[in-house]
C-alpha positions as CSV (number, residue, x, y, z in Angstrom):
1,X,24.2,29.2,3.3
2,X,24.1,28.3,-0.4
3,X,21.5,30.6,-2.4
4,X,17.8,29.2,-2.9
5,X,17.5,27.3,-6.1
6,X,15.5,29.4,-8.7
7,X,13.2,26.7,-9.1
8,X,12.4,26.7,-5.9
9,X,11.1,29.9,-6.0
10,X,8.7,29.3,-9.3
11,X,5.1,29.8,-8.7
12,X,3.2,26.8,-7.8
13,X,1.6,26.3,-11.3
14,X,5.1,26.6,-12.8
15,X,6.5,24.4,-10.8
16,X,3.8,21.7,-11.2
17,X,4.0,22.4,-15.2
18,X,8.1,21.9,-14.9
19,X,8.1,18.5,-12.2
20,X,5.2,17.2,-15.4
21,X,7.9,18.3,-18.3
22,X,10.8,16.9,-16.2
23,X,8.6,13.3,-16.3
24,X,7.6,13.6,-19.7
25,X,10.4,14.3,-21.4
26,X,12.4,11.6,-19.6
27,X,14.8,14.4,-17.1
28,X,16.9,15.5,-20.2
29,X,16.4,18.3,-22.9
30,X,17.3,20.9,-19.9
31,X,18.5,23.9,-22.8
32,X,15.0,23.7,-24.3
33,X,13.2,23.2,-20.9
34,X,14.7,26.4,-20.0
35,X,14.2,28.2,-22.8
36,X,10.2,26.8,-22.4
37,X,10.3,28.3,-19.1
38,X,11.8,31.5,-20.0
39,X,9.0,31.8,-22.6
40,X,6.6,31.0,-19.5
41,X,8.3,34.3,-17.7
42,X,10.7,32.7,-15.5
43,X,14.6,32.6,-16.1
44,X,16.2,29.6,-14.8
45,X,19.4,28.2,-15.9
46,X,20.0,24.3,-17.9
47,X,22.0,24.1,-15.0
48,X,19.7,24.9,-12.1
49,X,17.6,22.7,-14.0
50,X,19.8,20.1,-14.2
51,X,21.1,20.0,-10.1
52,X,17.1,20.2,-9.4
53,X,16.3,17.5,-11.7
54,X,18.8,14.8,-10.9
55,X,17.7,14.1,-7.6
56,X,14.1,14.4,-8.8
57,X,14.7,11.6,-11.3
58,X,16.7,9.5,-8.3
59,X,13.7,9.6,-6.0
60,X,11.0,8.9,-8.8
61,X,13.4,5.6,-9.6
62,X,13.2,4.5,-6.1
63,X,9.2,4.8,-5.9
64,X,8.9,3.4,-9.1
65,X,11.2,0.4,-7.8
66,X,9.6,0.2,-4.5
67,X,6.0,-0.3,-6.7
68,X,7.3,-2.6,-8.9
69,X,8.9,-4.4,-5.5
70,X,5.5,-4.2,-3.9
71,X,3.5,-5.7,-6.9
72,X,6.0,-8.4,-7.3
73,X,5.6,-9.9,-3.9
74,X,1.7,-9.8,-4.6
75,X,2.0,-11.2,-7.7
76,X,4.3,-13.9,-7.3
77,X,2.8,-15.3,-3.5
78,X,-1.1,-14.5,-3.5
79,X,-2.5,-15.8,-0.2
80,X,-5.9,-15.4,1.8
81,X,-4.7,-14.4,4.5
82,X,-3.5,-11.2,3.4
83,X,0.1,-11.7,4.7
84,X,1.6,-10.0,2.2
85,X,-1.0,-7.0,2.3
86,X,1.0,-6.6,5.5
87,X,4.2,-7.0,3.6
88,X,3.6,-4.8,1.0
89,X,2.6,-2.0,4.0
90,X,5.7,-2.6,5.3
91,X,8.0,-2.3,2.3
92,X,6.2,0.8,1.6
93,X,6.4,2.0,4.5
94,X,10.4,1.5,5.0
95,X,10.5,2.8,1.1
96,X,8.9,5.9,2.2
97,X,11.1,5.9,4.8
98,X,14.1,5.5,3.2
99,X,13.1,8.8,0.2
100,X,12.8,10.9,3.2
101,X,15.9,9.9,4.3
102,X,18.0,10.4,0.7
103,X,16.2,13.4,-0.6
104,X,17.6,16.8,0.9
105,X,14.3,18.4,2.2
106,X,14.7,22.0,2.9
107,X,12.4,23.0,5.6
108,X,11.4,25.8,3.5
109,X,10.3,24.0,1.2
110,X,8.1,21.2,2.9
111,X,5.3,21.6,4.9
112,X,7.4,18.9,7.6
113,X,3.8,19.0,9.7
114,X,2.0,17.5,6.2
115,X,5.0,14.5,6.0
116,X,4.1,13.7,9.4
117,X,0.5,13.4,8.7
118,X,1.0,11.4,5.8
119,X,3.5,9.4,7.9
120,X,0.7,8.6,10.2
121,X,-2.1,8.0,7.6
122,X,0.0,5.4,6.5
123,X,0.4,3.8,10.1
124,X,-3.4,4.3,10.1
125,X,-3.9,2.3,6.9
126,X,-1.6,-0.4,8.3
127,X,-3.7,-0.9,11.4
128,X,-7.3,-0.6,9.3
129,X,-5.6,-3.8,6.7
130,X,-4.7,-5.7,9.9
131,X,-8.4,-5.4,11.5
132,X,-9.6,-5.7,8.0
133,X,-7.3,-9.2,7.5
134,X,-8.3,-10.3,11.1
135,X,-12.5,-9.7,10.2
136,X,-11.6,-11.9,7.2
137,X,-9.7,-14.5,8.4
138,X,-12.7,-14.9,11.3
139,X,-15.4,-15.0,8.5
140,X,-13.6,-17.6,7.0
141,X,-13.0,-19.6,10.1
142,X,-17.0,-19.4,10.7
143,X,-18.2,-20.4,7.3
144,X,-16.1,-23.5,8.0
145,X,-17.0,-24.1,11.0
146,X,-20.8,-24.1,9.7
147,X,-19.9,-26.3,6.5
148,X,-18.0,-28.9,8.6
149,X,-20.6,-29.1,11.3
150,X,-23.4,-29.5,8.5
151,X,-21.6,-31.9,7.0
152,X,-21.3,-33.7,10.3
153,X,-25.0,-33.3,10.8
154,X,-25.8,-35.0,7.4
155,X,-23.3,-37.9,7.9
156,X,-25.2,-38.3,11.6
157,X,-28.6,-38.5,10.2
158,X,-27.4,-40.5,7.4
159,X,-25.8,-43.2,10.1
160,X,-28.9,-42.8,12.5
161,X,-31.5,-43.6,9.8
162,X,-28.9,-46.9,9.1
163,X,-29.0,-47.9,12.6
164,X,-32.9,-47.1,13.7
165,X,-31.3,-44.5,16.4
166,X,-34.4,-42.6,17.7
167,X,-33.9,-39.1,18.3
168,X,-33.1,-39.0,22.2
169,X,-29.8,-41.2,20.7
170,X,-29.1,-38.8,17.8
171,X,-29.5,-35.5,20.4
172,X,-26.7,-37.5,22.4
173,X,-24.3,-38.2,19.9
174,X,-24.9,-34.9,18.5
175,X,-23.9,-33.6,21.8
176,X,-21.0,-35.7,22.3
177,X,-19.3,-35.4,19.3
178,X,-21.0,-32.0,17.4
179,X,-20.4,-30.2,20.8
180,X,-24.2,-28.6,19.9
181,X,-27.5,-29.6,21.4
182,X,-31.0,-29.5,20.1
């Protein structure tokens, strides 16, 4: 078994402080990075820096892709239905899916219980948007429902008052064609 990267072994705080430098200073300058950390107390070659920042820099491209992905689709086909709220869940989803997949997790180094919780917070926020997209979509359905049926009633009082219907005639036609009764 190949020896544990140094960085690996960094305290937490370092760590965090060298994934932030990593980002900020676009994954190159490793020579000063490690000098920077060596200043911090820890002594970690350009090179361990480099074989831990490569794949660090691949798997921030692919979430920044599968983001850009996901606010595409939104952007370009808005729809009411929230369709592609589902779709963007999904392409998450398999995105996430496929990171876990490419990067090299060392059990040692991942908490694997914590992936699978976030794993199923994510299924957990898929089925809350559906319920949320089907309470919608009913809401919707209702408030036109309401509007076409008032609409219906105004155009039958309307023709009514035309004719001279009295109101045991407008109670029938309201019932045979409004499907409601008074």
């Amino acid at each position: 078994m190949a020896p544990r990267s140094k960085v690996h072994t960094l305290p937490p705080e370092l760590k965090e402080w060298l994934d932030t430098e990593l980002v900020r200073r676009g994954f190159g300058d490793y020579v000063q990075l490690a000098a920077d950390l060596k200043a911090r107390g820890a002594d970690v070659s350009k090179s361990a820096l480099q074989r831990y920042g490569s794949p660090f820099e691949r798997s921030l491209a692919k979430v920044k892709m599968a983001s850009e992905q996901a606010r595409a689709i939104v952007d370009a086909a808005p729809d009411d239905e929230d369709k592609l709220g589902s779709a963007v869940v999904r392409v998450t989803q398999e995105k996430i899916l496929n990171l876990l997949m490419d990067i090299d997790i060392d059990a040692e180094d991942v908490d694997i219980n914590k992936l699978f919780k976030n794993a199923a917070e994510i299924g957990k926020a898929s089925v809350t948007q559906k319920k949320f997209s089907l309470e919608v979509r009913r809401e919707i359905e209702e408030a036109t429902r309401k509007k076409m049926l008032a609409e219906q009633e105004a155009n039958l009082q309307e023709v009514a008052k035309a004719q001279g219907m009295d109101e045991a005639q407008v109670d029938f036609w309201r019932r045979k064609f409004l499907g409601v009764g008074s």
